[in-house]
Steps between C-alpha positions, in 0.01 A plus 500: 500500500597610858179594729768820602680779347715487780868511480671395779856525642750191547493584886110406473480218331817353677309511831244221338767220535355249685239197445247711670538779291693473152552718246712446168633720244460412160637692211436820687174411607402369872255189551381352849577162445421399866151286445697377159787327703373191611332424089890583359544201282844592568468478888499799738856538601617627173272802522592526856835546421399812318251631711485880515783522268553463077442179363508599154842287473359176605145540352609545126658187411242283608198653451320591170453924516107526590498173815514766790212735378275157369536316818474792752153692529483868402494632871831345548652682239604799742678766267853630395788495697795776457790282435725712577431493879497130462786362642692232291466125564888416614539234228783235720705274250513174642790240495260329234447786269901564503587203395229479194624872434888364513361192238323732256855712483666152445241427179652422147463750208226500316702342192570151682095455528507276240111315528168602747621260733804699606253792582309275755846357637588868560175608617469197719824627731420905448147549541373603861397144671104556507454598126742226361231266723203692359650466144678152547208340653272221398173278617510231804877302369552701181500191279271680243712751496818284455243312215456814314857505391544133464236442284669709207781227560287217351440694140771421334558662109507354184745763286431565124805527278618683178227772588696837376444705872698774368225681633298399791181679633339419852229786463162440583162593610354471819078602514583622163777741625806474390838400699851444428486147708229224560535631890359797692585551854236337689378661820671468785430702856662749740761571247634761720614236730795484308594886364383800578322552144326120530291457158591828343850292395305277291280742371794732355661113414245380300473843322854454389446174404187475347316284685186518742474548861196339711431726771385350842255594678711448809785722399716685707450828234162622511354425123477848379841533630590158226305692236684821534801338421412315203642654161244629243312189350687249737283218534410357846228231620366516875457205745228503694431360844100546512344652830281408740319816399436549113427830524867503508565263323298658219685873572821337478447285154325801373759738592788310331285437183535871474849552547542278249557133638494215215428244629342412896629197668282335788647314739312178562731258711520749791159449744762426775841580543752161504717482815846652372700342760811717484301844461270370827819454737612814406181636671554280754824619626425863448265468837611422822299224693259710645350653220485209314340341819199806504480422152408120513275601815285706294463303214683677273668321234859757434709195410508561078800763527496786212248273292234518694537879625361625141247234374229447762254693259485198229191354413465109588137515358650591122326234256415458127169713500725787624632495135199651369520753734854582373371470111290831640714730603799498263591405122897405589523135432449310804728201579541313792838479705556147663307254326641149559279229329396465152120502615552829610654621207212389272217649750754833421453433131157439484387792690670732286822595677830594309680259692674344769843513694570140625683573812491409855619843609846396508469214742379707785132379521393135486792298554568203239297685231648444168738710326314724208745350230319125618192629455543684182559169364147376628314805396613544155420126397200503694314841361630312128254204602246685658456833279782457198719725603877490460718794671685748485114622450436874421169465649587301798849548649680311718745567739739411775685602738734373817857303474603722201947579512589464119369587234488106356218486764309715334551383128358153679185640571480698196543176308231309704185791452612798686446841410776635741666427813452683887852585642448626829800429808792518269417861394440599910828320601680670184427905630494367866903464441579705252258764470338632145807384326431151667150461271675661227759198488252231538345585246792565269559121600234419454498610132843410417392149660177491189718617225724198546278234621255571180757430264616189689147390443496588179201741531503850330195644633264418833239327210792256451535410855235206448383111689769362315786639638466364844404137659269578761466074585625570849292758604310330702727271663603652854788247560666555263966503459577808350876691569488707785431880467807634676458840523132484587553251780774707646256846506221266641493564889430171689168588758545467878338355741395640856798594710576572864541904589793599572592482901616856619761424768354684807841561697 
């Protein structure tokens, strides 16, 4: 709440534009954000740029709705502002934003977006430079994330004939809820990065489609916001990124356990943010020298770019006995999001969670972790000589996520133990260049893509989609000659390394 009533004019608060004095305006409200500047994960120079004047604009994309009013203190919360004495931020289109505009004209139809990877190569060249790097990017050299992919290259199938797939059925049941594919959009953050309407597109996707959305708690829509949205009895988990402070922690879980959530996933491979190379020299190169100069003077780490503006609050104490504590406070089944051994997986059985999404959060953490299809492979015939179990497992469920473009990749982790698969960048990358009709195509492809590929296999329903069918001998094997992906070495974006500025001619 603001400690005033006050509403004051745009001549007022423009006069607070300054590092000694700076005021913001924030969806009609004014904050003093002067003592906040120097803490900005983002760096100071970005509010700066809006000081005294509307930064509604910039704030949105890249923030999740509540950041301003939980990181400032009350008495900085100043009042209302009468925006129609504010005057208008003169929005200048660069040379840059021209030529992306001119390339987003020169896009294909929609029809000749034949697979997901022709949304990323699309995205990849229309997408504003900063959230292509947010959404692109990956940990230290991005060889996990290259991994994730490659790994599904070294399952191979083993086809069953004279099956009569007349009909063919990839329905299934995720937590006991039911969906029209063994995927649910996995969550992803700052979805507004790329449209306007961020993670409301896959919400009003996954209602058409029938599948389930994982809300994040790092979204660029406020949750309620998600919720609203939502069609009557449209099912949706939550990911959750646990606080420093569970007394939120516990209002959040509680509060989306009665809107309805099915299912809470906890993020457990997160203590510390990776180094996302190409999202950090974004940051980099939106400061000039000097404030990046103050800012290595005082200590201040601002070098993680958008990543590490909106997660400082995550908990790097989070451990096993906080599990209990979790068992308390809700009855959604609990399952942990980016588990990457087998031990872990059978501490997650034994203690009585649902299950476990092997994942190493899409290659942007730890750096040579393991793709989840790899360890899939080690969990499932592990947990069947430790406990007896063999998967898909109502009880326990097993997931995956990172890598996924075709449908074949999931039917490979289907047929190795998995309950479902996490799709999370191709869905982004598909309404980041085309908008709501962009999700509504990839998944279209993506269905059209399962209807044929379960009849190759000679599989009528999910149930059929069993061990057998694959050889999973190479797994394991990281050198390994397969044909080259084409299309998803062409989308992949090579990193660079540090370059000179450029020299302004002073004549």
């Amino acid at each position: 709440m603001a400690s005033s009533g006050k509403t004051y004019s745009g001549k007022e608060v423009a006069v607070h534009n300054s590092r000694e004095s700076c005021w913001i305006i924030v969806h009609g409200k004014v904050y003093d954000v002067t003592d906040f500047l120097d803490d900005h994960p983002g760096g100071s120079k970005i509010i700066l740029k809006y000081a005294g004047k509307d930064a509604t604009a910039a704030y949105d994309p890249i923030h999740p709705p509540d950041a301003i009013t939980t990181n400032l203190k009350p008495e900085k919360h100043l009042g209302s502002v009468d925006l129609s004495t504010v005057e208008k931020v003169e929005v200048k289109i660069t040379d840059e934003e021209r030529a992306r505009q001119e390339r987003i004209a020169a896009r294909p139809p929609l029809s000749e977006i034949l697979n997901l990877h022709d949304f990323e190569a699309i995205a990849k060249y229309t997408m504003p430079e900063k959230a292509w790097a947010y959404y692109s990017s990956a940990a230290d050299d991005e060889i996990t994330n290259r991994e994730n992919h490659a790994a599904f290259h070294r399952i191979w199938f083993r086809p069953r004939i004279l099956k009569d797939v007349t009909k063919v059925n990839w329905s299934t049941t995720i937590l006991g809820q039911k969906s029209s594919m063994p995927l649910y959009i996995t969550a992803t953050a700052l979805g507004k990065l790329g449209h306007p309407d961020g993670e409301l597109n896959l919400t009003r996707a996954a209602a058409k489609h029938g599948i389930i959305q994982m809300i994040p708690t790092l979204a660029s829509c406020s949750f309620d916001e998600i919720m609203d949205a939502a069609a009557p009895g449209q099912v949706q988990f939550f990911q959750l990124y646990v606080n420093k402070d569970r007394e939120i922690t516990k209002r959040i879980v509680r509060h989306a356990e009665q809107r309805g959530i099915k299912g809470l996933f906890i993020t457990v491979d997160a203590p510390q943010l990776g180094r996302r190379e190409k999202d950090m020299r974004q940051k980099f190169e939106a400061e000039d020298p000097s404030e990046v100069s103050k800012a290595d003077q005082g200590g201040i780490d601002r070098s993680q770019g958008a990543a590490r503006a909106i997660s400082s609050f995550i908990d790097p104490g989070l451990n096993w006995s906080d599990m209990a504590w979790f068992k308390s406070i809700t009855k959604m089944p609990l399952i942990l999001k980016g588990v990457q051994c087998w031990e872990d997986a059978l501490e997650a059985y034994d203690i009585g969670l649902s299950g476990v999404v092997l994942s190493n959060h899409g290659g942007r953490q730890l750096d040579f972790a393991r793709s989840g299809l790899e360890v899939l492979v080690e969990v499932t015939t592990k947990l069947k000589e430790k406990r007896g179990l063999s998967f898909p497992n109502e009880k326990f469920q097993l997931f995956i996520d990172g890598g996924v473009r075709r449908a074949t990749d999931v039917m490979k982790a289907v047929a190795l133990g998995a309950t479902a698969v996490g799709v999370g960048r191709p869905f982004l990358y598909a309404y980041s260049s085309y908008g709501p009709e962009g999700i509504d195509q990839a998944l279209q492809i993506l269905h059209d893509e399962f209807e044929m590929n379960m009849r190759l296999l000679g599989a009528r329903s999910i149930k059929e989609v069993v061990p057998e069918m694959v050889d999973s001998s190479n797994i394991h094997l990281h050198i390994v000659s397969v044909p080259s992906d084409n299309l998803y070495e062409s989308n992949y974006e090579r990193l660079q390394g540090v370059r000179l500025r450029e020299i302004k001619n002073r004549l």
